[in-house]
N, C-alpha and C positions, 0 to 999 in steps of 0.2 A: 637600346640602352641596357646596359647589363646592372644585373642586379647584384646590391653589397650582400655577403655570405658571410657565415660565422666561420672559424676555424677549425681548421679537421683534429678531432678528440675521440672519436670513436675507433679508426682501424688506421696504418700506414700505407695500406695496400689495399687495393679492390677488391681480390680474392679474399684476404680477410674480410672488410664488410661485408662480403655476398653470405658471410658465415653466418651472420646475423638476420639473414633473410630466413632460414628455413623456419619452420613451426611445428608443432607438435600434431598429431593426429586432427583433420576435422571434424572428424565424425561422420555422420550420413543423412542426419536430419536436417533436409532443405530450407524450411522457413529460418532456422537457427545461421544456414549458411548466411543466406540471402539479408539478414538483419545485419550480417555480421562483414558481408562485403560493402551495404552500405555506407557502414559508419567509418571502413577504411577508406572506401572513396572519399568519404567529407573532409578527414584527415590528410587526406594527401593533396584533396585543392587548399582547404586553407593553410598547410604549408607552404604550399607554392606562394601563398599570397603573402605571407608574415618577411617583416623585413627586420634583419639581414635574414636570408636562406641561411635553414639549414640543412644543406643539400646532403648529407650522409644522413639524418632521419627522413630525408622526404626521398630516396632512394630506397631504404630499408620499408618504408609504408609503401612505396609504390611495386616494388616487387613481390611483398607480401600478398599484396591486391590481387595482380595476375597470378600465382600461383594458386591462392584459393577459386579466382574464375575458372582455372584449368578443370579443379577438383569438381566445379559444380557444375563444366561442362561433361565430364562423364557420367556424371547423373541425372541429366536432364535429357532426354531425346527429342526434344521436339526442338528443332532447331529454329523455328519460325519463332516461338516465344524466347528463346535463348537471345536471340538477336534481338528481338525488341526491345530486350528489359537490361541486356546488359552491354550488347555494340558499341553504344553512345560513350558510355559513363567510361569502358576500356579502352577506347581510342583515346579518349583526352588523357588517363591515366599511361599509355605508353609514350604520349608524347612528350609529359611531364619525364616519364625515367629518362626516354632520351637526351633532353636537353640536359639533365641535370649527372648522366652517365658521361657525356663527352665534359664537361665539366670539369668531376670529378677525376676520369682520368687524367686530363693534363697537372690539377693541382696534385695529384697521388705522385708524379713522376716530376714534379718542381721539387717537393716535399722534401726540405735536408735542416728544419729548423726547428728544434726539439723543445716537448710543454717547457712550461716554465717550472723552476723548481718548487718543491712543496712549502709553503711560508713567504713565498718571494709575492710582495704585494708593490706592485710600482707604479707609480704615476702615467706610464706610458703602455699597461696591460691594454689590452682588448674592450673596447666598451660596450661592444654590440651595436656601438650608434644608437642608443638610449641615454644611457644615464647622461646627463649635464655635470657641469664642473658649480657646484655649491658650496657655498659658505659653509660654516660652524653654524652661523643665524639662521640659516635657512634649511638646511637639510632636514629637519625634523621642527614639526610647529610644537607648540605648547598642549597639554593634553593630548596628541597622541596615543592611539593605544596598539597601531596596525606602521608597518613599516614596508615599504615596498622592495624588492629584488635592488632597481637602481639605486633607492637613497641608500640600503647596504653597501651596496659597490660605494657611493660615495663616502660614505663612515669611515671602509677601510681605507682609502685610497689618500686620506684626509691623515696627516701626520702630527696634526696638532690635536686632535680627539683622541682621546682613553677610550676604547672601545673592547668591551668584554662579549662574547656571544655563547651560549649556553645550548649546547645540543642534546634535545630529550630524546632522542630515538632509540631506540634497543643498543648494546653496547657490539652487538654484532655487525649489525648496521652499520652503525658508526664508523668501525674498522677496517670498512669494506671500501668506506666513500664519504668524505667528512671535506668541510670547508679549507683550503689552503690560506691559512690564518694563523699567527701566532698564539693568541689571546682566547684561545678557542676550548672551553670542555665539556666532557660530555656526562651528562645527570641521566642516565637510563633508566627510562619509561617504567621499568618493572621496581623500582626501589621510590617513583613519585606516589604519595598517597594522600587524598584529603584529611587536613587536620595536624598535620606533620609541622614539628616545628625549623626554622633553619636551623638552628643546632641539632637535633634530632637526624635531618636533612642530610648534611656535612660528617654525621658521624656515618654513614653509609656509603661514602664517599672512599677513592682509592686516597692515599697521602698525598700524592702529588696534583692532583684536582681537587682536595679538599686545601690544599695551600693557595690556590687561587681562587677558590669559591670563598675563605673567609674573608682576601682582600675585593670583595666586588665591590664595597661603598668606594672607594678609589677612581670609580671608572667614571667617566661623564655618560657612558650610554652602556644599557646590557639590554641585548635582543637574544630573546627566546626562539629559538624554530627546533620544528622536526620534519617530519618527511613532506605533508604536504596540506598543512590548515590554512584553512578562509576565514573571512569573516561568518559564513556560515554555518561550518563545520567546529569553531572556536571553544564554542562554549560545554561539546561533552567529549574536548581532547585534553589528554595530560598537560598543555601547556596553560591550559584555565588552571588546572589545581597548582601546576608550577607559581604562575605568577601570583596565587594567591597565597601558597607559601611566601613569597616574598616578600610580599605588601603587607598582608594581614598577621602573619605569624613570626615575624623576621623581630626579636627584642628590642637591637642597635639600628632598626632601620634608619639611614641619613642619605637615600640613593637622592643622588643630583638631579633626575630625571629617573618616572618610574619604569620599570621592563616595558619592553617593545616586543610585539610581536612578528615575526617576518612573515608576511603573508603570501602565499604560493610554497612556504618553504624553501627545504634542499631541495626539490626536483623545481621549483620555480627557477632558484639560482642556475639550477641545468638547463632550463631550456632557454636563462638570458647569459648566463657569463659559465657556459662551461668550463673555462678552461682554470676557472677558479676551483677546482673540483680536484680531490687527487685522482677519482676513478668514476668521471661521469657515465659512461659505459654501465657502468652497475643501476645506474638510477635509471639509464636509459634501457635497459634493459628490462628492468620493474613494468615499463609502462607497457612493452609489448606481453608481457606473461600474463599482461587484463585481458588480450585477445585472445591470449590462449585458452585461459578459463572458459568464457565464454562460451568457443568451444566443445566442452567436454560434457558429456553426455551420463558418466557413471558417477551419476546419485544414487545413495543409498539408503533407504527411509527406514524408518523405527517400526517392527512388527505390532500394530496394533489390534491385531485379530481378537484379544481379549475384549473388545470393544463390543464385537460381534454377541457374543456372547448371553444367555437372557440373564436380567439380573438379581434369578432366583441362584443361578451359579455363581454368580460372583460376589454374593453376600455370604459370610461366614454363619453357619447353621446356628452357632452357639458364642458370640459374640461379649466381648467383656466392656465394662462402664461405659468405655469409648468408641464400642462399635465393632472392636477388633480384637483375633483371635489374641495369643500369644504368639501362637505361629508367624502372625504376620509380622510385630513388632520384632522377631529377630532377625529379620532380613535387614535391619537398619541398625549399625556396630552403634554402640554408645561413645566409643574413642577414637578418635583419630587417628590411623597407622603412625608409626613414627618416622616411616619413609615420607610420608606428608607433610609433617612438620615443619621439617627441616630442608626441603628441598637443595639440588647442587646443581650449579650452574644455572647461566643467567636467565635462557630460557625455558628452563623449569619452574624459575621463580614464577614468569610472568604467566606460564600455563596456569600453575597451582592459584596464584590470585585471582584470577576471571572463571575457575572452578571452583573457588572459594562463595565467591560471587554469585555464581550459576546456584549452590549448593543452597545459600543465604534465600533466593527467591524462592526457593523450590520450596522449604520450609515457613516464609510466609505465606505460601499458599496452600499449605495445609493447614495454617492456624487458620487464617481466613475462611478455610468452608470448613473446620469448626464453629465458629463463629456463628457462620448463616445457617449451621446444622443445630445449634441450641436458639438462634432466633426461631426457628422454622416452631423446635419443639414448644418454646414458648406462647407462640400465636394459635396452634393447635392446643394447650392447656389452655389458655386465657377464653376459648371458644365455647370451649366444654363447662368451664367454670361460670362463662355466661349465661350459659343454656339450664346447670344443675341450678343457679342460685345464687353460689358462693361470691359472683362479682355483679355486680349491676349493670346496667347497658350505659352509664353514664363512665364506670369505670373501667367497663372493656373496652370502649372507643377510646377514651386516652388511652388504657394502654396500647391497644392495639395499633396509634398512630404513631406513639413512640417508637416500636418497632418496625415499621413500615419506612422512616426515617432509616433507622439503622441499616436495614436490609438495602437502601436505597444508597446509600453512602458506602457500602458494601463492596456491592454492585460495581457501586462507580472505579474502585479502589480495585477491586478484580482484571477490571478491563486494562486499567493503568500497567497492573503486576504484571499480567498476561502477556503485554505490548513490551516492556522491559527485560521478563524471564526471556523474551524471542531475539531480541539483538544480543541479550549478552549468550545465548547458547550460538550465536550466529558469529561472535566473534571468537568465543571459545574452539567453535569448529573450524576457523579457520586457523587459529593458533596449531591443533592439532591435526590439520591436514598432512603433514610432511612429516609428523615425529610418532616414534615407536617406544614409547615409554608405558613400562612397567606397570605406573600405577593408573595407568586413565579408563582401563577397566572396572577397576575398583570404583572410581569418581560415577563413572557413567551408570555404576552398580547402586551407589546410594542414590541418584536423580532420578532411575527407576524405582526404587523403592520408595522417595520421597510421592512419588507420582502413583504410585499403588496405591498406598494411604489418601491421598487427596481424592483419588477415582471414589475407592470407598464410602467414603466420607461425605461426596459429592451424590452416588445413590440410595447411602440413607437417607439422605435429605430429600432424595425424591420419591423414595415410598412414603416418609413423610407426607408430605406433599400429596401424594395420591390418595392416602389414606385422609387428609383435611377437607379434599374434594369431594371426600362420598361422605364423611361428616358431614360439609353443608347443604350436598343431596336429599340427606335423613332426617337433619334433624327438625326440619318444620313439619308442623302437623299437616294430615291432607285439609285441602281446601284454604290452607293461610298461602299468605307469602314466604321464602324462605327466609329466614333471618341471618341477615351481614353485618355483625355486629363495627365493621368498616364506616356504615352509615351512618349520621346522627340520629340518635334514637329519637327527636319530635321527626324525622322522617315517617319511620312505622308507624306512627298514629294514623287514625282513619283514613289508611288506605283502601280504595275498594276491594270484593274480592272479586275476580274474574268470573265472567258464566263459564268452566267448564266444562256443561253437560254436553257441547259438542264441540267438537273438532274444527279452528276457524279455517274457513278456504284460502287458498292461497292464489292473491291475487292475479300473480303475473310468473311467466318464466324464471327470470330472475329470482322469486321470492319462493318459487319452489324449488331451485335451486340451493337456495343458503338453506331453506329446511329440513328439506333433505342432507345434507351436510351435517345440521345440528342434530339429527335424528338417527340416521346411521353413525356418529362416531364423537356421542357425548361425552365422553368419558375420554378420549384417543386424541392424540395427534400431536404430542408434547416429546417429540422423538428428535434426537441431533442425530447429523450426520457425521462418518467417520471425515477426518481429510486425510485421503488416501495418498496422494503426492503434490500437496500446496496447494489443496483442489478448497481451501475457501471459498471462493470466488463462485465457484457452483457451488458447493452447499449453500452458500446464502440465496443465490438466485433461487434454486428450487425451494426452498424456505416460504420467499416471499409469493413464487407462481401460485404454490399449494394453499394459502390463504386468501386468495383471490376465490370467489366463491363459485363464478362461470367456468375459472379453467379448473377448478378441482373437483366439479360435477362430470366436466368431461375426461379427465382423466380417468377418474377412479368408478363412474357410472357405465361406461363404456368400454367397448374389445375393439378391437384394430387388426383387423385380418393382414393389414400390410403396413410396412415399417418398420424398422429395428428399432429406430432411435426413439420415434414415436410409442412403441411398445415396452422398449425399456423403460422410459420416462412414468409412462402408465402402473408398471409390474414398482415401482418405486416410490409415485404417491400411497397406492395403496396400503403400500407395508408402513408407509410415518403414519397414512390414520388409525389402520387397526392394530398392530401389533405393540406389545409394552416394552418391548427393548429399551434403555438409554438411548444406545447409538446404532443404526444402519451403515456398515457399511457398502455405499454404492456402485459398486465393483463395473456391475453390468450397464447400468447409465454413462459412468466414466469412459469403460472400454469404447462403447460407443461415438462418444463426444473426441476422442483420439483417433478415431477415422473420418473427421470431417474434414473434407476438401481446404474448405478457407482457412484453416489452422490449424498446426501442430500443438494438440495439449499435451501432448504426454514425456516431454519436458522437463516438469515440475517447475518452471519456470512461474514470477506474479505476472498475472495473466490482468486484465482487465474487464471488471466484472460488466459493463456496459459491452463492449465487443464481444463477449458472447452471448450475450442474451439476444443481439441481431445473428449472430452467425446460428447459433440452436435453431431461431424461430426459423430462418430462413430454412435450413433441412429440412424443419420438420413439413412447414408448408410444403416444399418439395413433391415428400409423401404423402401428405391430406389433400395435395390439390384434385379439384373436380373441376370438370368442364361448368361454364357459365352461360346459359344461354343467351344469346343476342340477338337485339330485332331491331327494327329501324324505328318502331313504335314502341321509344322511351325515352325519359328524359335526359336534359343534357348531361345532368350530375352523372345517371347510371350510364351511359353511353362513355362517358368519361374515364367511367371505374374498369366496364368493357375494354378500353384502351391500353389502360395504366397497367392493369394486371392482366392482361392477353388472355382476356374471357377465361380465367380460371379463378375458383373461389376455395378456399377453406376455412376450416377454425382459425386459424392462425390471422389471416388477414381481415375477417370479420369482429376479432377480439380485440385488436392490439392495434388498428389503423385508422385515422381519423382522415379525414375528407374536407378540406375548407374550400371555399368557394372565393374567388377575389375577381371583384368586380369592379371596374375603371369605368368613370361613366362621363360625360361633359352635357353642362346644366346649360347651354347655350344651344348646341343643336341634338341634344339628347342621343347620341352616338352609344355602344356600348362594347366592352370589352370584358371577357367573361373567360377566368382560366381557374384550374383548379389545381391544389395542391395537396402532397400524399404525406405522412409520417408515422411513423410507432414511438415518436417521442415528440416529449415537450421541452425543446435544450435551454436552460437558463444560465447565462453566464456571469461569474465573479469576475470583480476588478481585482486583481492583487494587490494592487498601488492605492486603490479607495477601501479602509481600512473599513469597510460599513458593511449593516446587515442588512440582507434583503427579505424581500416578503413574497414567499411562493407566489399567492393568489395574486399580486401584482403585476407579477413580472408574464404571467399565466394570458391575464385581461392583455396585455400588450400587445400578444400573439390576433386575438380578436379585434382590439381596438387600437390601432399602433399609432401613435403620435406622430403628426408629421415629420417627415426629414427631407430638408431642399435639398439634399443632393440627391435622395431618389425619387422627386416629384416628377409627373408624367406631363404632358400640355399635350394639348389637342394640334392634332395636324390638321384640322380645318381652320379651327375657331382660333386656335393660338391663346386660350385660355388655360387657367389651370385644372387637373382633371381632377375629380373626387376617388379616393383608392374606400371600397368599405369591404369587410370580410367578414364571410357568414358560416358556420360549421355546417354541414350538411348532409355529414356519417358521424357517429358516433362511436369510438368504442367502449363495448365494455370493460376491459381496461386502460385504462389511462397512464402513461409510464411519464413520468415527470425527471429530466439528468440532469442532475445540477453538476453544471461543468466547474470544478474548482482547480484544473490546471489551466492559468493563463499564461500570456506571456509576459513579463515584467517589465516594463522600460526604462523604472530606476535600476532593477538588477541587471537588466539585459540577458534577463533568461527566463525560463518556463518553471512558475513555481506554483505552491500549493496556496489555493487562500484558504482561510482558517474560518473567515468569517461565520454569521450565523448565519442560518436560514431558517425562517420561521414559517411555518407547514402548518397549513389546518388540519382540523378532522374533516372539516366538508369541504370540497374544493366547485366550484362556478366554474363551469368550462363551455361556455357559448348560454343552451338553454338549459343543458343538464345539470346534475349535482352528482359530485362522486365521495365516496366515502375509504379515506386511508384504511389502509390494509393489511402494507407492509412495506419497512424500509431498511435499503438495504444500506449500512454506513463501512466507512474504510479507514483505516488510522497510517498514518506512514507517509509514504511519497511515491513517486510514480513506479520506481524499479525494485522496492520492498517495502510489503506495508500486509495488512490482513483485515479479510473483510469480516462483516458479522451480519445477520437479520434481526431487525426486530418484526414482530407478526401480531395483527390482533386475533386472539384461537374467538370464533363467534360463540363456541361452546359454552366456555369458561368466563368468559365477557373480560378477559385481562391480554392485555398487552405481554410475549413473552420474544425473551431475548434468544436467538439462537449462535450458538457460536462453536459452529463445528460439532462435538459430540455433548457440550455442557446446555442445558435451558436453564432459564432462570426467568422469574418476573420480571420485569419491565417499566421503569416510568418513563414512557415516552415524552412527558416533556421537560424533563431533563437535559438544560443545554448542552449538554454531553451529545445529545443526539442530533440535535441542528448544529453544530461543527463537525458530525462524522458524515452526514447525510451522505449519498452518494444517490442512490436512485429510490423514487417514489412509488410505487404503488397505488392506484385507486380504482375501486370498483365502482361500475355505474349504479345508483343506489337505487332499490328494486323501484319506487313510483315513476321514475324513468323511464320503465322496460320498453314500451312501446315507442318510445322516442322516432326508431330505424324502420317503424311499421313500412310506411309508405315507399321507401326505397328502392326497392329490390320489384317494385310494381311498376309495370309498364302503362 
C-alpha cells in the first residue's frame, strides 16, 4: 500500500537535493559522533512513520546518517564492535533512502507543476491530510490561548473570517521565509519590550504595518507566532510580552476574540503545510544546522587563572571605603559610548538589548555581595560588641537572627541571579556567534570589569569571615564553653564544663577518622573549585566525596604508589583542606577524568553529575583493586560477594556498595530461596504527573520493606501457595549515596520532563539496622541538556553547613526548600556508633 507524501518544496532535481546532504566538519571526538548518529537514526524512523512522508527530508536525514557512519568508520578499527553497534541500525536506514530515492526520482522527473503563488490561499491547496473542513463555530473554542498548525490552515482557508497573523521573529528572518498570507505583519522581536504601550508599539512600526497594526480590532481572529513556541517554552518568549502588550496595555482594546498563539510556530507550519511557505527550504535548513552545532568541537572558555591565584594578590594593599583601589574603579567607564546608544541596524538592536541585559545582571551582582559583605561586617561587630558589653546576649541574638535571615534571603537571590546571568550570556553568545562588530569588545570589557569587582568584594567577605572564625576560636575563656551568641542565651546557663584533663579515646575507626579530620584541618577546607570547562558537575561531586569523613581520611591520610586518577584525586583533596586560596583550579584531576574510557569529558558539554560519579568510582576501583581471598569455608553472603566482584576488593567497593539479602521462603513446606543484591545507590523516583512531595526515609524503608505487588508475587512450585519475599541488609556501606531521579517520563506531556517536587531529607537517615548522618548534597537547577550543579557540605569543623558553587562558598541553610527542589544526590556517612556493624563479614 503506498504511502500519501507531502509535496516537493525543497529542490526540483535530485542533484540539487543531494546538495543538502553535505555537513559541515564532524570533528573527531567519538562519544559526540555516536550521540549524534543516534539521534539521526531516531529521525529518520520516525519520519518514515509520520504520514503523509516527507520524502525529501526523510532523504536528506537519511543520507546524512550514512555519511557520518562512513566518518565514524574510519575512526574506529575494531570492526567486530563497529558491526555490532551500528550494522543493524544502517541497514534499515539504507533501505529507508532506497525506497524513498526510487520514489523521489520518478516524482523529480513527473515534476512540471510550479509552488503556488505568494498570497494565493485556495480552498483546494494541499492539506497534508490533517486539517478538517471547519466551521467559524468550531474552529477555535472560547478561552483559547494555543492554536494549532491545522485550525491556522483552516482560519486561512475560511473566507468568511477576518484573520490578521502577527509575526515576531527578527525582521531578517522574516524576509527570508514568512507565511503566504495576505493579512500578514511582521513586529520584530528586537523592538518587543515588557511594559510597552500599543501606541508606543506602533510608533516603532514601518508605516505600512503600522497602518494594519492600528486596524487589528477589525479582525475576528489575530494569532501570534515566531519561529518555534510551545506551550512550554511560552511563557519566557517575546510572544508572552507581545500578547500582554495587547491585552494588558492596548487603551482601545475591543479585540473580538483575544490573541492566539500558534503553537509549533513557522517551522510547525513547515513541517505540516509547507507549501504555504514562500521559502520553506530556509526553515528547513535551520533544523539541520542543530546537527551541525552539535558537532563542533571549538569552544572557547574565559581565562580564569586569576582564580588560581592566593588571595593576598588579589586584594588591593591599600583599599578605599569600598574595598577598592581607584585603579580598579576605572576599568569600569561611568558613560556609555555613543556607538551604544544608538545602535543601526536590526540586529544590532537585538545584540545591544540582551547585552544591556547581560550588563543589568552583572551589576546586580555586585550590589548583592556588597550586601552580604556589610552583613558579614555587621554580625562580626555585633559579636565583638557582645563580648565587650556594649550589647547584651538578649540583644545580640535578635540581632544576630535578623541578620542570618537576611543573609539567608541573599543567598537564595544569589542562586536565582546566577541561574538567569547564565542563560542570558547563553543567549547573548549565541547572538554573537556569527557577527564582527566593533563594539562587543567593549561590552565584554565592562562584564569583566563588573565581574572583578564582584570577585573582590566576594574575598573581602571571606577574610571577613575567616577572621569571625578565629574571633569565636578566642574569645572564650579557657576551660568555659565558647560563646555563640546565635544560641539563646538561657541555653548558656549551667552548662557543665567538660573534664579536659585528658584526651577522650576514640572509640571506633570511624570516629578516629572524623577526628583526625577535625584536628588536622580546623581552620581549612572552605576552598571552591575553578569550573575549568562546565566542569560543575565535578566540582560538586568532589565537594560532597571530600566531606564524607571515611573517604577524606583516605584520601588525604594516605599515598598511592599506583594510579593517576586515584593520585590526582588524592594531590586535590589535600590542597581544598590545607591551603587558603578561594579557588583550586583542578587542572590535573580534570585532565585525568578526560582520559576515561566510558566518556569523553573534555567536551565542555552538561554532563550528568550522577554518571560520573559511577564512571570515576569504577576507574578508580580499577586501580585500588586487590585480590580477595576465597575458601569454601564462608558464608553464603561473603561467597556471594566472592562471585559478584571476581574475588577482588578495594576502597571503592567496601565504601560505596551495600549488600541486601532477599529471601523467598514458603510457610507450608518451608522451601527457601536465597539471592543477593549489589548497588552504590539508593534510586528514588518522582511522578511528574503526581504534583506531591516525597519523603527520603520512606521511600528508603521501601527498599527494605517493600509492599506487596501481585504482579511480582512468587507461589511455590510445590505447594502452589503464596511465597513470602523479606529483605535484609547484610553489608553496609560507609557511604550511603541516595539519587533522587527527577527526570521521568510524563504521560500527560508524552515526554521526559523535570519534577520539581520537594523532597524532604533528614539529618539521620535508618537504612536497615544502621544510622547515617547527611554530609553532603549535591543539587541542579535547569533541565537535562543545560542546567548547573552546586554542593552543599556540612565542614564538621566549623559545625555550619556551606554552599559550594564552583569558586564562590557561602553558608548554607540546608533547610531551605530551595534545597529539597534542587536536590539531586545525597550523601551519608555511616555514623561512627555503627562502625563495627561489617565486623563479622569479611570472616570466614
Amino acid at each position: 500500500m503506498l504511502k500519501p507524501t507531502r509535496p516537493l518544496y525543497l529542490a526540483k532535481t535530485l542533484p540539487e537535493l543531494s546538495k543538502l546532504c553535505t555537513n559541515q566538519s564532524y570533528g573527531k571526538k567519538l562519544p559526540l559522533l555516536y550521540r549524534a548518529s543516534d539521534k539521526l537514526a531516531q529521525n529518520v524512523f520516525d519520519g518514515n512513520l509520520d504520514l503523509p512522508v516527507d520524502e525529501e527530508k526523510l532523504y536528506i536525514l537519511a543520507m546524512r546518517y550514512i555519511n557520518l557512519i562512513n566518518t565514524i568508520r574510519v575512526q574506529v578499527h575494531d570492526e567486530k564492535f563497529f558491526s555490532t553497534r551500528f550494522a543493524s541500525t544502517l541497514r534499515k536506514v539504507e533501505e529507508v533512502k532506497l525506497e524513498v530515492l526510487k520514489s523521489l526520482t520518478l516524482r523529480y522527473d513527473m515534476l512540471t507543476t510550479p509552488n503556488i503563488a505568494a498570497g494565493e490561499i485556495k480552498s483546494g491547496l494541499y492539506d497534508g491530510g490533517n486539517a478538517e473542513k471547519l466551521n467559524k463555530s468550531n474552529i477555535v473554542k472560547d478561552n483559547d490561548v494555543y492554536i494549532s498548525p491545522h485550525q491556522l490552515y483552516a482560519l486561512m482557508n475560511d473566507k468568511t473570517i477576518k484573520l490578521l497573523i502577527m509575526d515576531a521573529r527578527p525582521s531578517n528572518e522574516y524576509a527570508q521565509c514568512a507565511l503566504k498570507f495576505n493579512n500578514i505583519i511582521c513586529l520584530p522581536e528586537e523592538i518587543i519590550h515588557k511594559g510597552l504601550s500599543t501606541n508606543t508599539l506602533q510608533q516603532k512600526l514601518s508605516p505600512s504595518t503600522s497602518e494594519i497594526f492600528k486596524t487589528r480590532h477589525d479582525f475576528d481572529y489575530i494569532v501570534l507566532t515566531d519561529l518555534d513556541t510551545n506551550k512550554i517554552s511560552y511563557q519566557t518568549t517575546k510572544l508572552h510580552d507581545l500578547r500582554t502588550i495587547l491585552i494588558e496595555w492596548d487603551p482601545e482594546q475591543r479585540y473580538q476574540t483575544l490573541p492566539l498563539i500558534l503553537e509549533g510556530g513557522v517551522r510547525g507550519m513547515a513541517d505540516n503545510y509547507p507549501t504555504l511557505l514562500t521559502n520553506p527550504g530556509n526553515i528547513f535548513n535551520q533544523l539541520f544546522h542543530q546537527f551541525d552545532d552539535l558537532m563542533k568541537d571549538d569552544i572557547e572558555y574565559p581565562d580564569v587563572q586569576l582564580l588560581e591565584s592566593p588571595v593576598s594578590k588579589r586584594i588591593p594593599h591599600q583599599p578605599d571605603d569600598s574595598g577598592f583601589t581607584s585603579e580598579e574603579y576605572n576599568d569600569y567607564p561611568e558613560e556609555v559610548p555613543e556607538e551604544l546608544e544608538v545602535p543601526s541596524g536590526d540586529k544590532q538592536v537585538s545584540i545591544h538589548a540582551v547585552a544591556q541585559r547581560l550588563l543589568t545582571v552583572c551589576e546586580h551582582q555586585v550590589a548583592l555581595e556588597e550586601k552580604l559583605l556589610k552583613l558579614t561586617k555587621k554580625r562580626l561587630e555585633t559579636k565583638r560588641n557582645a563580648i565587650t558589653g556594649s550589647l547584651t546576649k538578649n540583644e545580640a541574638h535578635t540581632i544576630l537572627n535578623e541578620i542570618s535571615k537576611e543573609i539567608s534571603q541573599a543567598e537564595s537571590y544569589r542562586l536565582e541571579i546566577e541561574e538567569r546571568r547564565r542563560l542570558i550570556r547563553k543567549d547573548f553568545d549565541d547572538k554573537c556567534q556569527s557577527e564582527d562588530v566593533g563594539y562587543l569588545d567593549y561590552i565584554f570589557k565592562d562584564v569583566s570589569s563588573l565581574e572583578k569587582k564582584r570577585l573582590l568584594r566576594y574575598q573581602k567577605r571571606k577574610l571577613l569571615e575567616h577572621e569571625e572564625a578565629e574571633f569565636d576560636k578566642n574569645s572564650s575563656k579557657p576551660g568555659e564553653p565558647k560563646y555563640d551568641p546565635r544560641l539563646k542565651p538561657k541555653s548558656l546557663t549551667g552548662l557543665p564544663i567538660p573534664d579536659r584533663s585528658t584526651k577522650p579515646q576514640a572509640a571506633n575507626t570511624l570516629e578516629l577518622e572524623l577526628n583526625a579530620l577535625i584536628q588536622n584541618f580546623p581552620d581549612s577546607g572552605i576552598t571552591g573549585l575553578v569550573n575549568i570547562k562546565n566542569t560543575c558537575y565535578m566540582n560538586s561531586l568532589v565537594q560532597c566525596l571530600r566531606f564524607c569523613p571515611s573517604v577524606a581520611y583516605f584520601f588525604t591520610m594516605r599515598t598511592f604508589p599506583i594510579g593517576r586518577l586515584t593520585n590526582s584525586l588524592s594531590d586535590l583533596m589535600k590542597k581544598l583542606w590545607t591551603e587558603t586560596r578561594v579557588a583550586i583550579r583542578p587542572h590535573n584531576f580534570y585532565n585525568e577524568c578526560c582520559q576515561l574510557q566510558s566518556r569523553d569529558y573534555s567536551t565542555g558539554e552538561h554532563e550528568d553529575i550522577h554518571e560520573f560519579f559511577l564512571n570515576v568510582t569504577n576507574a578508580m576501583h580499577k586501580e585500588l583493586a586487590e585480590p580477595l581471598e576465597s575458601s569454601g569455608d564462608c558464608t553464603s553472603y561473603l561467597l556471594d560477594w566472592h562471585k559478584h566482584f571476581k574475588s577482588k576488593i578495594s576502597f571503592i567497593k567496601r565504601t560505596f556498595f551495600y549488600q541486601l539479602e532477599v529471601t523467598t521462603s514458603c510457610s507450608r513446606c518451608n522451601s527457601r530461596i536465597v539471592k543477593y543484591e549489589y548497588d552504590n545507590n539508593v534510586f528514588l523516583s518522582m511522578d511528574y504527573d503526581q504534583q506531591r512531595p516525597i519523603n527520603v526515609q520512606n521511600e528508603v524503608d521501601k527498599l527494605i520493606y517493600p509492599s506487596k505487588d501481585p504482579s511480582s508475587q512468587k507461589y511455590c512450585s510445590k505447594c502452589e501457595v503464596e511465597m513470602n519475599i523479606a529483605h535484609r541488609v547484610t553489608y553496609y556501606p560507609n557511604v550511603l549515596v541516595v539519587n533522587i531521579m527527577r527526570y521521568t517520563y510524563s504521560i500527560k506531556e508524552k515526554c521526559v520532563l523535570r519534577s520539581l517536587n520537594e523532597a524532604y531529607f533528614p539529618m539521620e537517615l535508618a537504612f536497615g539496622s544502621a544510622r547515617y548522618n547527611l554530609s553532603g548534597i549535591a543539587c541542579h537547577s535547569g533541565n537535562r541538556d543545560r542546567g548547573h550543579y552546586t554542593a552543599c557540605c556540612y565542614h564538621p569543623s566549623a559545625k555550619k553547613w556551606i554552599e559550594f558553587n564552583d569558586e564562590n562558598c557561602s553558608v548554607a541553610n540546608v533547610k531551605d526548600s530551595n534545597y529539597r527542589v534542587r536536590a539531586f544526590l545525597l550523601f551519608y556517612s555511616l555514623a561512627p556508633q555503627y562502625d563495627g556493624i561489617n565486623r563479622q563479614f569479611f570472616q570466614k
